[in-house]
C-alpha positions in Angstrom: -90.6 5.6 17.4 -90.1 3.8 20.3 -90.4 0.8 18.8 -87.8 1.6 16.6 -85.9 3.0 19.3 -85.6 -0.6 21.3 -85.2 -2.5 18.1 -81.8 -0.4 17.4 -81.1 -1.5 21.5 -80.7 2.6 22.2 -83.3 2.5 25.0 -81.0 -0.5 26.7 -79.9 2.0 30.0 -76.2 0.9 29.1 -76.2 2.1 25.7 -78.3 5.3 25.8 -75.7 6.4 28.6 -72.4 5.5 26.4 -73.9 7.6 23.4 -73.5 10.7 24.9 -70.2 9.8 26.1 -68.9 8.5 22.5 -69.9 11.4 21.0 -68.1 13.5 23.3 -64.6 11.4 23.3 -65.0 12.1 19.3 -65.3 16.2 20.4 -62.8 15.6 22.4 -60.1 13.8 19.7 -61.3 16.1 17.0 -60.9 19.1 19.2 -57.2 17.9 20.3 -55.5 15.7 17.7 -54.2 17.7 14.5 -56.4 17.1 11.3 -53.0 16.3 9.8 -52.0 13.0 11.6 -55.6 11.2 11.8 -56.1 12.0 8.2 -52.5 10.2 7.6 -53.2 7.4 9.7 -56.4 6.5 8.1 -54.9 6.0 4.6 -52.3 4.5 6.2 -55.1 1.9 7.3 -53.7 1.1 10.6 -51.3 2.7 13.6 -48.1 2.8 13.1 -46.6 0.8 15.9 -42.9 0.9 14.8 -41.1 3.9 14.5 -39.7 4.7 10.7 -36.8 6.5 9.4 -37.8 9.7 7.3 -36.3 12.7 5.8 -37.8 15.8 7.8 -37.1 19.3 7.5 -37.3 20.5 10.9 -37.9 24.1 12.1 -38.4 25.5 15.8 -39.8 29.4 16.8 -38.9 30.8 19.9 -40.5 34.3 21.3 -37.7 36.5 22.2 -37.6 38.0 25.4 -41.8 37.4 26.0 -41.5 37.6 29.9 -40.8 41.6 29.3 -43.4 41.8 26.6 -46.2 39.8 29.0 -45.5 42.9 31.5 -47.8 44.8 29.7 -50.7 42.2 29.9 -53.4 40.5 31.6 -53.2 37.1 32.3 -56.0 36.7 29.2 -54.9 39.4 26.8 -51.0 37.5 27.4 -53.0 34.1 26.3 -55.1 36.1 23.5 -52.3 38.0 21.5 -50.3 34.6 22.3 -53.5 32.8 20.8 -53.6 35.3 18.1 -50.1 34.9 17.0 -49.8 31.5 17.0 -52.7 31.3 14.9 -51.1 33.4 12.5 -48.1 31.4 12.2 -50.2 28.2 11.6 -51.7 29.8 9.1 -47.9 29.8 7.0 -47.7 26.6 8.0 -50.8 25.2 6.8 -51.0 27.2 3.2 -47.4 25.5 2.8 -48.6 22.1 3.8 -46.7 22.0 7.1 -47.2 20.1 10.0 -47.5 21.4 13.2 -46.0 19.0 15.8 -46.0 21.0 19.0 -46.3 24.4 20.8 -44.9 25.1 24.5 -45.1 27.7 25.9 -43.7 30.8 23.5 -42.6 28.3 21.3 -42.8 25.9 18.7 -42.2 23.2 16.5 -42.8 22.1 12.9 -41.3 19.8 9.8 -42.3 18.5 6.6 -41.9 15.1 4.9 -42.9 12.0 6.8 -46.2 10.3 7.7 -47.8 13.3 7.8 -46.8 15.5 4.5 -49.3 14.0 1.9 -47.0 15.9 -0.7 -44.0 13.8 -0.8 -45.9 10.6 -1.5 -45.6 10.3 -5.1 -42.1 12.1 -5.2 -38.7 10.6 -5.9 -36.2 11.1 -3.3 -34.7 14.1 -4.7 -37.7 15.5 -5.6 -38.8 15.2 -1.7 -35.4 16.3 -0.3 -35.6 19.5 -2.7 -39.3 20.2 -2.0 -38.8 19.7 2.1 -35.7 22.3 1.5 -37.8 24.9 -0.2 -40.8 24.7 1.9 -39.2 24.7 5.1 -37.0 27.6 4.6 -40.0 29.6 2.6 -41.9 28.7 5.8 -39.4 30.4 8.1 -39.2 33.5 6.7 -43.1 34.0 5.9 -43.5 33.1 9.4 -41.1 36.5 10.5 -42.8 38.6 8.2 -46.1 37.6 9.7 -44.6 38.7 12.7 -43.9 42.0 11.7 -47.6 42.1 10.4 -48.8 41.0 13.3 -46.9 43.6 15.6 -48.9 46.1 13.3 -52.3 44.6 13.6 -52.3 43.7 9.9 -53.8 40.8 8.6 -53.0 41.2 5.1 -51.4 37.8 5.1 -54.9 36.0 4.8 -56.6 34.7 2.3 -60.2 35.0 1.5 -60.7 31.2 2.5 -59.7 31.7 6.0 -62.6 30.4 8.5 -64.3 32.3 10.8 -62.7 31.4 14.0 -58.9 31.8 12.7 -60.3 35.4 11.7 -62.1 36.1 15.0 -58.8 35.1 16.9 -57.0 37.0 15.4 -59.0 39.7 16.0 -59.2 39.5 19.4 -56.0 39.7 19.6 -55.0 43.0 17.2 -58.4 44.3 19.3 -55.7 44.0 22.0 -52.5 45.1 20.6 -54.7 48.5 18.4 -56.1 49.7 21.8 -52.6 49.7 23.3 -51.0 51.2 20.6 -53.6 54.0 20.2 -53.8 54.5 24.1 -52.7 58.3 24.4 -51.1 57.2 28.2 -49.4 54.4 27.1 -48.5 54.6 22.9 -45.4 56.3 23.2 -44.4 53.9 25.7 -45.6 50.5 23.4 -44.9 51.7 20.0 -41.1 52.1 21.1 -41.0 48.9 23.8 -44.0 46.3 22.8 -42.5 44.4 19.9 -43.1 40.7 19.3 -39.9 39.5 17.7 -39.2 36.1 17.1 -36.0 33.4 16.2 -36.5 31.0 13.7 -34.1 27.7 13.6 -34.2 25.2 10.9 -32.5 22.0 9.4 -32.6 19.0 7.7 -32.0 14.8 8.0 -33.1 11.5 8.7 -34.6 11.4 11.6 -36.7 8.3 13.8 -40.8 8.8 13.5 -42.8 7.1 15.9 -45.0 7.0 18.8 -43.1 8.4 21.7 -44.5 8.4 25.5 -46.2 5.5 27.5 -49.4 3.5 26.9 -52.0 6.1 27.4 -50.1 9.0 27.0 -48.3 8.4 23.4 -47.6 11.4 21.0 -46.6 11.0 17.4 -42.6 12.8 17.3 -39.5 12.9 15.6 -36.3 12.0 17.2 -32.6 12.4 16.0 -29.4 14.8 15.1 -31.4 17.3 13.1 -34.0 17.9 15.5 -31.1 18.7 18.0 -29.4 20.8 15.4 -32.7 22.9 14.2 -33.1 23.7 18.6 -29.4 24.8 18.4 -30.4 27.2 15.5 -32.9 28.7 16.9 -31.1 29.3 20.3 -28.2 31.2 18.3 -30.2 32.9 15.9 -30.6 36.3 15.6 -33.8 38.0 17.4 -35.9 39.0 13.5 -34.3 36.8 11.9 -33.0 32.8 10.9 -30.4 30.3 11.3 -29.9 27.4 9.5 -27.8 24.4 9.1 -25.3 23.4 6.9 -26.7 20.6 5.5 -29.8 22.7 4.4 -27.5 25.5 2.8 -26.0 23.0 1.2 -29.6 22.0 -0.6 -30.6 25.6 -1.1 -26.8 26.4 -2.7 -27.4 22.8 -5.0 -31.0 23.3 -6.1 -30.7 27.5 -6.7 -33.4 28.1 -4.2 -30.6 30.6 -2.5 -29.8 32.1 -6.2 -33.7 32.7 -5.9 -34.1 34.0 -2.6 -30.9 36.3 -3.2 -32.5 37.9 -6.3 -35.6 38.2 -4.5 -34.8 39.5 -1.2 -32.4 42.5 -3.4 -35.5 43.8 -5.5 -37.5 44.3 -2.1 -34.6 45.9 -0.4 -34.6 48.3 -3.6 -38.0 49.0 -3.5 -37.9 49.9 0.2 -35.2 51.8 -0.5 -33.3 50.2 2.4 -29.4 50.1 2.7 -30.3 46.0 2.2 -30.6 46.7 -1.3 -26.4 46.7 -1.7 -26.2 43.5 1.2 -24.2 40.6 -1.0 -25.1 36.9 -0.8 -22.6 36.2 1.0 -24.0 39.0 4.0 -27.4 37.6 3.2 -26.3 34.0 3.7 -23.8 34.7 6.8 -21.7 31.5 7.4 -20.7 31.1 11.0 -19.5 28.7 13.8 -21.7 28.4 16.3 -20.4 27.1 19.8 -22.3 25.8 23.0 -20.9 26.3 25.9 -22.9 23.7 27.8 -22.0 21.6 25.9 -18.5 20.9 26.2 -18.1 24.1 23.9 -18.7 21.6 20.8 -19.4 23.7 17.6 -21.1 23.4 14.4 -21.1 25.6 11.5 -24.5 27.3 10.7 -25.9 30.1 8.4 -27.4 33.3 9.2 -30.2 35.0 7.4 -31.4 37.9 6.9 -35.6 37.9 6.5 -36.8 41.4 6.8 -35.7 43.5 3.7 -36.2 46.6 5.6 -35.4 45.4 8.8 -32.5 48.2 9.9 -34.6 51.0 9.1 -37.5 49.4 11.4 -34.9 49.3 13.8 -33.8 52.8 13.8 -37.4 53.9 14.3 -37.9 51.7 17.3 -34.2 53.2 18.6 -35.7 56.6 17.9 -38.5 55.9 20.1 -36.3 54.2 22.9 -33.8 57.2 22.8 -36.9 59.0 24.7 -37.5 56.4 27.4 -34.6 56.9 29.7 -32.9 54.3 31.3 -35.7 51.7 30.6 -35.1 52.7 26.8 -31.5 52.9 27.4 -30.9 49.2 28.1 -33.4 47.6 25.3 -31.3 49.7 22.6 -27.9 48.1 24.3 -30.0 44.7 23.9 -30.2 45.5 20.3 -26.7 46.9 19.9 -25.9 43.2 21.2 -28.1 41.1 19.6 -27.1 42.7 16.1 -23.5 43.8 16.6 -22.6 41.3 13.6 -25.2 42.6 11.7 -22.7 45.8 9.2 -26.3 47.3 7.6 -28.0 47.4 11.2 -24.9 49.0 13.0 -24.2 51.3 10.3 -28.2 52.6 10.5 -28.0 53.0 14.0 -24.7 54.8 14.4 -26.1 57.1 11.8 -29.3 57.5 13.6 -27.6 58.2 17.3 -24.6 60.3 15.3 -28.2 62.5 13.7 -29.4 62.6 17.6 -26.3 63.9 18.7 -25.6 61.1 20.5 -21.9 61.2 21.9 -20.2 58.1 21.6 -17.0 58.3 22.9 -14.8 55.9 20.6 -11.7 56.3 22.2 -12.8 55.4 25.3 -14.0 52.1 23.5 -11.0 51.1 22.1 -9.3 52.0 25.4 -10.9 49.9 27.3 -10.8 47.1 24.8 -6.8 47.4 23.8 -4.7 50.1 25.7 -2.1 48.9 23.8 -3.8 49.9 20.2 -5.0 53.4 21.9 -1.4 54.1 23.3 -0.5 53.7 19.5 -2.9 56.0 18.5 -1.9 58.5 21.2 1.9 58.2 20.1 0.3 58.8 16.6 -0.9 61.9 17.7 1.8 63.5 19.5 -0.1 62.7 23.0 -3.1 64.9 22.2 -6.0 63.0 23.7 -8.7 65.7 21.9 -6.5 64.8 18.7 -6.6 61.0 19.2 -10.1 61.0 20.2 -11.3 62.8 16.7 -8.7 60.7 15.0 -10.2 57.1 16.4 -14.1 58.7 16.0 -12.8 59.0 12.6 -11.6 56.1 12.2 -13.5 53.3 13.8 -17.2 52.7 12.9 -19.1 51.5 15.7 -19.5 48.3 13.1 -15.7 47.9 13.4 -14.6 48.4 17.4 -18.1 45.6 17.5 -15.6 43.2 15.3 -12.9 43.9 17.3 -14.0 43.2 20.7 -16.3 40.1 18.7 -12.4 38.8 17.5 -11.4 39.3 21.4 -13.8 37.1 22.4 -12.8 34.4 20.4 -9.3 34.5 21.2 -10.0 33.8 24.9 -12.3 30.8 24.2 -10.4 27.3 25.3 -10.0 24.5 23.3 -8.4 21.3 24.8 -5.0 20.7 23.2 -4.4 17.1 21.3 -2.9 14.9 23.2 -1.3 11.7 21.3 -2.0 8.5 22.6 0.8 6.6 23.2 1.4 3.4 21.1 2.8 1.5 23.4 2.6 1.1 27.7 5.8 1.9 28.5 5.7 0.7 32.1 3.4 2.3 35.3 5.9 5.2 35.8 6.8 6.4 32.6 2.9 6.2 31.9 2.2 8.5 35.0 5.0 10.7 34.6 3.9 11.6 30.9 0.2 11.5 32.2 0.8 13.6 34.6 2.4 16.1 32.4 -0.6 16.2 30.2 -3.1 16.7 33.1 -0.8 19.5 34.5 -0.1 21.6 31.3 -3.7 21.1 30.4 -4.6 22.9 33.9 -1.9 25.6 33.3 -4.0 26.3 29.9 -7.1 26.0 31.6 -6.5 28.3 34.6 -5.0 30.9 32.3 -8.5 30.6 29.8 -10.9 30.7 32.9 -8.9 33.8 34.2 -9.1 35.8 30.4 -12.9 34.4 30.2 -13.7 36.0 33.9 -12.1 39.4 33.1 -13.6 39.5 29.5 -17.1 38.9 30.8 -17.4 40.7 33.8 -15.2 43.8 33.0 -14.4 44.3 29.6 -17.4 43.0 27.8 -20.0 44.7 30.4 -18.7 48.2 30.6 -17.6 48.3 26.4 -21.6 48.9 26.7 -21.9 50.6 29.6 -19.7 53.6 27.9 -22.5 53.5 25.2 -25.3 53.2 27.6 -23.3 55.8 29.6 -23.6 57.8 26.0 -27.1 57.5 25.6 -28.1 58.9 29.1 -26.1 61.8 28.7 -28.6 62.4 25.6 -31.9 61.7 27.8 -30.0 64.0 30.4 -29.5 66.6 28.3 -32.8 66.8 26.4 -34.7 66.5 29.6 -33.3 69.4 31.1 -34.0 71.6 28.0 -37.1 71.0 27.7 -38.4 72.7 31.1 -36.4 75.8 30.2 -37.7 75.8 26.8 -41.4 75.6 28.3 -40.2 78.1 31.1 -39.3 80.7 27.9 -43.0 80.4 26.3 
């Protein structure tokens, strides 16, 4: 043997020192680079040094609100359910074929088509652009139902091929998430505040492929438009649920995959018996204009999508729950109330649900502080009679509808630059600055008057529109709380 051993060179001191280390590099490279991307570069046959131009569905996940949810934590149960969900996501991704390109923090990033989606290799071009469609938005909207599963500890979303360690992490971390739920100090408490919600972005485009990063330090990304555009869905998507852009409505609308997911996403609703199951295509599929205000208030128009079937039921037991939790549960339902205030199914569910409660929401003091002038009106309507007016409005207004109005407030306060012609000719240095300065000044005037209505509506209106409800809510809390000593006094 140890002949053998120095005819192969291995008992050379060099080489009997560099196996170890080689076979550790390869533990280290198997352990850190995705299966995906060496398997692609190895039928490619070499490493691609120039970047390419690919179509790429794009999709980013964002945790919502996580630094609240991590209050409840260790440091290790925050990175095991984290672990645990993440893990669970992948899964979606890899049954579909996706690739994974990068997780930080509470988020992440995935696509399909390119280098590394061995499905589009033998497609044609529209056969590739309508599969990358499909699977990407499919992909987006297993992954929030996975979510919900996972908030329940439920792994039903496996298969029976899943390996060992995906089903030991995620085990560890429903270990985590059962004990708090079934903790008798603390379930009220999670069942009603400890809810990992997600929002989905996703688009579509040609985008650049390539090694990105210096020598040493070079990971395999996309670059371009629709990766900026999928990051700006996400950001404006609704918490539960998905945005999308244009360009991949478009697809969905061309190749019936929205048809499908229409007809679909009714029969479920029906099943649940969920007000969802009368939501139009049009509700489903919410066009929108989406605008950043950090960036130059540019806007882009974008789709909303409803994922969860019975979603506004789910909501209205959570709000149930929160109604008991005082102040603390008093500001996460206003969160909601925010977040889905566009949203006619979720409002309507959890108006009912606070009107049931007898939760007093005093709609004439809503409109009020939104338009005097429409609740003078209303007043004159009713010979002056604020107890008459105030029934009349209640009656009148859902909470759905005084959300619209203060939603159509907003936008009439938002500034956009006026037009300015350029001028064909140069008329001469004083005529140029005369009209110049004409421009720069009414452009001010417009501008000082926007920053003014922007200012009020954010720090006054907007702000106590939802204090009155929170204001609402309390008074609830306040009310129970105090008969339930005197009811325990009585027995």
């Amino acid at each position: 043997m140890a002949d053998d051993r120095a005819d192969a060179g291995l008992n050379h001191p060099d080489i009997a020192s560099e196996q170890p280390e080689l076979r550790f590099r390869r533990e280290i490279e198997e352990y850190y680079l995705p299966d995906q991307l060496i398997n692609a570069i190895l039928e490619l046959g070499e490493i691609p040094r120039r970047s390419v131009v690919s179509l790429i569905g794009i999709g980013f996940l964002d945790i919502a609100d996580y630094t609240f949810l991590s209050k409840f934590l260790s440091p290790n149960e925050n990175q095991a359910v984290l672990d645990g969900l993440f893990t669970a996501l992948h899964w979606v991704l890899k049954r579909h074929g996706g690739y994974l390109n990068k997780i930080e923090g509470d988020s992440m990033m995935f696509h399909y088509g390119g280098l590394t989606d061995p499905n589009i290799k033998r497609m044609s071009v529209e056969e590739s652009r309508k599969y990358i469609a499909r699977e990407i938005f499919y992909t987006c909207i297993e992954m929030q139902r996975v979510c919900a599963l996972f908030n329940r500890a439920n792994d039903s979303f496996l298969s029976e091929g899943a390996d060992e360690e995906t089903k030991q992490t995620l085990q560890q971390a429903f270990d985590i998430i059962g004990f708090l739920r079934t903790n008798i100090e603390m379930s009220d408490t999670l069942n009603a505040l400890f809810q990992i919600r997600v929002r989905i972005g996703a688009s579509i485009g040609e985008v650049t492929l390539g090694n990105i990063g210096p020598k040493g330090a070079k990971q395999w990304d996309v670059i371009g438009l629709p990766v900026i555009t999928a990051k700006r869905m996400e950001s404006t998507a609704p918490i539960g649920g998905l945005r999308i852009s244009e360009d991949l409505y478009r697809i969905l609308e061309e190749t019936g995959i929205a048809d499908a997911y229409y007809d679909r996403f009714k029969r479920e609703a029906g099943a649940l018996f969920s007000v969802f199951k009368d939501i139009t295509k049009d509700e489903l599929f919410k066009p929108g204009t989406v605008q950043l205000k950090d960036k130059k208030n540019v806007q882009f128009k974008a789709y909303s999508v409803q994922v969860s079937p019975g979603l506004p039921e789910a909501l209205s037991q959570q709000v149930e729950l929160l109604l008991e939790k005082g102040e603390q549960g008093a500001d996460k339902i206003i969160e909601f109330l925010q977040y889905y205030r566009g949203n006619k199914f979720i409002i309507d569910s959890l108006e009912k649900l606070l009107l049931k409660k007898r939760v007093n929401l005093r709609k004439d003091d809503l409109l009020k502080i939104m338009s005097k002038k429409k609740y003078d009106a209303h007043m004159k309507t009713c010979g002056s009679d604020t107890k008459k007016t105030a029934v009349y409005i209640s009656r009148s207004y859902s909470l759905y509808r005084l959300f619209e109005l203060i939603g159509a407030l907003q936008d009439s306060i938002k500034f956009n630059v006026p037009f300015e012609t350029p001028l064909a000719e140069f008329p001469g240095y004083g005529q140029y600055l005369s009209q110049e300065k004409a421009i720069i000044e009414r452009r001010y005037s417009l501008l000082d008057k926007s920053v003014r209505q922007n200012t009020y509506f954010y720090n006054v209106l907007f702000p106590l529109f939802f204090r009155s409800i929170k204001a609402s809510i309390l008074e609830y809390y306040s009310r129970k709380t105090k008969v339930a000593p005197e009811l325990k006094k009585a027995v």
